[in-house]
N, C-alpha and C positions, 0 to 999 in steps of 0.2 A: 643285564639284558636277559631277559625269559630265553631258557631253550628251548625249540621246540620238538614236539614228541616226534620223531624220524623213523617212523614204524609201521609196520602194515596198518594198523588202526589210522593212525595219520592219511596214508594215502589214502586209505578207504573210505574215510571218516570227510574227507576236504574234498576227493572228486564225484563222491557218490550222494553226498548231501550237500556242500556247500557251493556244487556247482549248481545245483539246482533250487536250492533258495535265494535265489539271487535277487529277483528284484518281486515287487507288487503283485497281488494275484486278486480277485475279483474272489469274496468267498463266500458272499451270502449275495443272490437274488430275489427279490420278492416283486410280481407282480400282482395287485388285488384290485379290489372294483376302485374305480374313478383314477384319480389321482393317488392313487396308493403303491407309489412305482421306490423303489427304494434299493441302492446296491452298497454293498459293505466290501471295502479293499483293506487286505488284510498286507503285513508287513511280517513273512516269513526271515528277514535275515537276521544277522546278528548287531547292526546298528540300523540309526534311525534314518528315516529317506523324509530328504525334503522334499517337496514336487515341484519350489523353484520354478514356477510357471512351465515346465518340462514336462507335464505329462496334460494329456486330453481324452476323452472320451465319445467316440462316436457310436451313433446309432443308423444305421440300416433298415431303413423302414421297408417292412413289406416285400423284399427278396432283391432289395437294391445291393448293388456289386460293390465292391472294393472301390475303382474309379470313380463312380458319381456319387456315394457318400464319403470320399475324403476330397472332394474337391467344391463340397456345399460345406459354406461355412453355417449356414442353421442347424446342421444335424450334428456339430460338435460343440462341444464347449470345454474348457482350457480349466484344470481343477485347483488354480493358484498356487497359493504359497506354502497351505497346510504341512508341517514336518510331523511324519508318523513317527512314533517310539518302532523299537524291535520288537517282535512280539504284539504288538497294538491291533486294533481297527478304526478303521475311520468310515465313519456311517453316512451316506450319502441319501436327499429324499429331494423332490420335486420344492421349490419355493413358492406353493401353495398355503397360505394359511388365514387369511380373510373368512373366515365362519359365517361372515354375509352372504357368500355366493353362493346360487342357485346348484343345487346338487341334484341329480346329476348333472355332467357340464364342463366346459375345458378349465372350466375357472374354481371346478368344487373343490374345496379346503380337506389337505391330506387329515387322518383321522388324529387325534388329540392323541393317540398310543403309538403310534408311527412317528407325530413329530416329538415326541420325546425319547425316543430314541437316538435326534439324530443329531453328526458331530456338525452337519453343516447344509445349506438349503441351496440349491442352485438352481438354475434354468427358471425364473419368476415370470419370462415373455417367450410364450411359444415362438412367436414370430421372428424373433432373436434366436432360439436356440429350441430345439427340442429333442436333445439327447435324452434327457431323461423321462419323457415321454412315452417310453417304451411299453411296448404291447409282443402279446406271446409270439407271434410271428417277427419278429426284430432284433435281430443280431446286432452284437454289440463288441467293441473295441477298445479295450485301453492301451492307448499309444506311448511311446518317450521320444523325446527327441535330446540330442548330443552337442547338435550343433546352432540352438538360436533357431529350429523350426524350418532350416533348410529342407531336412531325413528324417519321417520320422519310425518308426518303428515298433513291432505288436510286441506289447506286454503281456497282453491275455485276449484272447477271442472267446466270447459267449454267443451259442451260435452257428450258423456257417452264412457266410457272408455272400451274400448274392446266390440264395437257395432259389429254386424258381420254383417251387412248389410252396414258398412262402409269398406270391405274389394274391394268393386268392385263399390259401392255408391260415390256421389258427395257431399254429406254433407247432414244436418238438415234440414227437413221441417215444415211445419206449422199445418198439417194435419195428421192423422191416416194415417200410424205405424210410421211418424216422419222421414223417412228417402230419402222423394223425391220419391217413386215410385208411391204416388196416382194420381189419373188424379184431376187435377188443385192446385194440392200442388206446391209450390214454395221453392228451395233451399234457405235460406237464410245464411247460414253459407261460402258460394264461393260466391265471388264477389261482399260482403256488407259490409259496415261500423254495428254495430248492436254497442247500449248503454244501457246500465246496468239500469233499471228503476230508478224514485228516489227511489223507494218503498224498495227495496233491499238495510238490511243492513245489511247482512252478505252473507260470500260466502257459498257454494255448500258444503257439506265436507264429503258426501255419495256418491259415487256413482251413479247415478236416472238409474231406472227399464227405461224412456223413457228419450229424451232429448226433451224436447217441448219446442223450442228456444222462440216461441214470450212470454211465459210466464212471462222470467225476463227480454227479451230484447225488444228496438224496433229497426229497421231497418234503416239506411240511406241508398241511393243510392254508389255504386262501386263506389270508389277514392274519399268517402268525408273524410277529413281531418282536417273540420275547427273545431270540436268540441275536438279534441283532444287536453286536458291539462286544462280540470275543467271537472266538473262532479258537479251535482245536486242532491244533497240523503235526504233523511228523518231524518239521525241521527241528533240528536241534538247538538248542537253546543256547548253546558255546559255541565260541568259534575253535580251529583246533592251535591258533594262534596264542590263545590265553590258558593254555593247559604246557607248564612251566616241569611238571615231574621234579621239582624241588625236594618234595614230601617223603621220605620211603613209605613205602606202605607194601605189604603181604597179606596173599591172600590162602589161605589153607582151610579144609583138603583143596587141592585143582591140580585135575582134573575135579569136578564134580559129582559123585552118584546117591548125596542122601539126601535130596533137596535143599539144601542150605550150603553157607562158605561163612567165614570168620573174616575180617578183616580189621589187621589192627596197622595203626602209621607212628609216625613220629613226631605227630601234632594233634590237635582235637579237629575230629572232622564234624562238618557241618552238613554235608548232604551229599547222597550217593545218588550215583544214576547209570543204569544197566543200559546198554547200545548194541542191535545187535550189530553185526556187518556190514551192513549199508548204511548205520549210522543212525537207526531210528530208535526211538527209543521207549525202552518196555516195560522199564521198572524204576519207578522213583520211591524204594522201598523208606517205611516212614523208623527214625533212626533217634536215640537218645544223642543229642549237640552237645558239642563238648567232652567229648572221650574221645580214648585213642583208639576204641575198642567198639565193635558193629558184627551182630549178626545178623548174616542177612538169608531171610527164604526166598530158595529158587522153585517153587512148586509151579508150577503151570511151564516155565520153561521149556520150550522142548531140546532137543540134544543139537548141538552142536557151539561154535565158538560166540563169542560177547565179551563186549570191552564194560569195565567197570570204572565210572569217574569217579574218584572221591576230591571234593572239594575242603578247602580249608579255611580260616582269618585270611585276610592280606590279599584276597583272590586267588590264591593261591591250588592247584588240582594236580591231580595226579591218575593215569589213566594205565592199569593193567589187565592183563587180557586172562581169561576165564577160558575152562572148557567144561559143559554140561555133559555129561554121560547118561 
């Protein structure tokens, strides 16, 4: 049986990161002209999540509340069976694709570079569903439920849900009171691509008193596309379950003060990865496989503590702690 690491690193490592990549996050939006609506849910934990008919997606048209868009079944739609890898995306676009229809129009066909991006096409009948429908004034919802659809509950809010300044408003701005009407605020929720910072590793699952988009997100220009179908996040790529300390391994000098540390084990490592404190991680320095032996530069570092994984064959890691001076 693996043991596991019982250390300050551990606790820090398991309530400061892996309480908060817990579940689904919403990490790319794009809203562009016509039918060019597109949201990308990313899969910050360390295994894969089924959706298991359990999760749905509502949309908030136009500064509608909490109550009346989760009690209209057209404004949701229920994202199936799909199971995300850890680490993964899964790219979501309007079920628009008939290149016969009339463009502009509710019926116009998403662009030939949007649908190739994407892992899967929903909502084909407004009339049925127009969650994905979404326009810059319209807050949005991804839900779970636990029990069969009794309870269900927010996995990520994009948005503020029942904005009332979003009833006649174009969407989110950047500025005080957030909604586009100060002088030199810019809308960035119509007609931007926006990505989910790395820094955010969990979703929204209150409500926000404001929605101050550049917060979690940053901005690309209208109709970018290329980035959809990965996603860059801070969570950690191990859990601290699968880190065994089997391996001895030493690191010297540490303390740290000449930019670099040695580290040698009692097996061939395979790949190091520097964490600091909270568990995020800052250095996946690039390493000869296969030795027992790794030098690694700490230049850019700044001073203070960091946990060092080194990985082995077999799955096998081993995680000691560093001081920068």
């Amino acid at each position: 049986m693996k043991k596991l690491l019982l250390s300050v690193f551990a606790l820090a490592f398991y309530f400061n990161t892996n309480a908060q990549c817990s579940d689904l996050i919403i990490s790319e939006y794009a809203e562009g002209a016509n039918n060019n609506k597109a949201l990308e849910l990313y899969n910050p934990t360390q295994n894969a999540i089924a959706l298991n008919n359990q999760y749905r997606l509502i949309r908030y048209n136009n500064g509608t509340g909490a109550a009346a868009g989760e009690s209209n079944s057209q404004a949701m739609v229920n994202l199936g069976t799909h199971v995300i890898p850890a680490g993964a995306t899964w790219v979501i676009v309007i079920d628009k694709r008939d290149a016969g229809q009339p463009c502009p129009g509710q019926e116009c066909a998403v662009s030939a570079a949007l649908q190739a991006v994407a892992d899967t096409f929903l909502c084909p009948d407004y009339n049925v569903s127009y969650a994905m429908y979404f326009n810059g004034n319209d807050a949005l919802s991804l839900q779970k439920t636990t029990d069969g659809g009794t309870t269900w509950n927010y996995v990520d809010i994009f948005g503020k849900i029942g904005d009332p300044s979003m009833v006649t408003g174009y969407g989110w701005s950047d500025v005080f009171p957030y909604d586009g009407s100060a002088p030199g605020s810019r809308i960035w929720t119509e007609n931007h691509t926006l990505v989910r910072k790395p820094s955010v590793q969990q979703g929204v699952t209150t409500n926000p008193s404001n929605f101050i988009v550049n917060v979690e997100y940053d901005s690309l220009p209208n109709q970018t596309w290329t980035g959809l179908g990965s996603h860059t996040c801070t969570c950690p790529p191990v859990s601290v379950s699968e880190i065994d300390n089997s391996v001895s391994v030493k690191v010297f000098p540490n303390p740290i003060n000449d930019n670099f540390f040695n580290l040698s084990a009692t097996e061939s490592i395979q790949k190091i990865e520097i964490y600091n404190v909270i568990g995020q991680a800052v250095i996946t320095p690039s390493i000869n496989k296969n030795n027992n032996f790794a030098r690694i530069d700490t230049e850019g570092l700044n001073s203070g503590v960091y946990f060092v994984k080194a990985s082995f064959n077999k799955n096998k890691s081993t995680v000691v702690k560093i001081i920068v001076q």
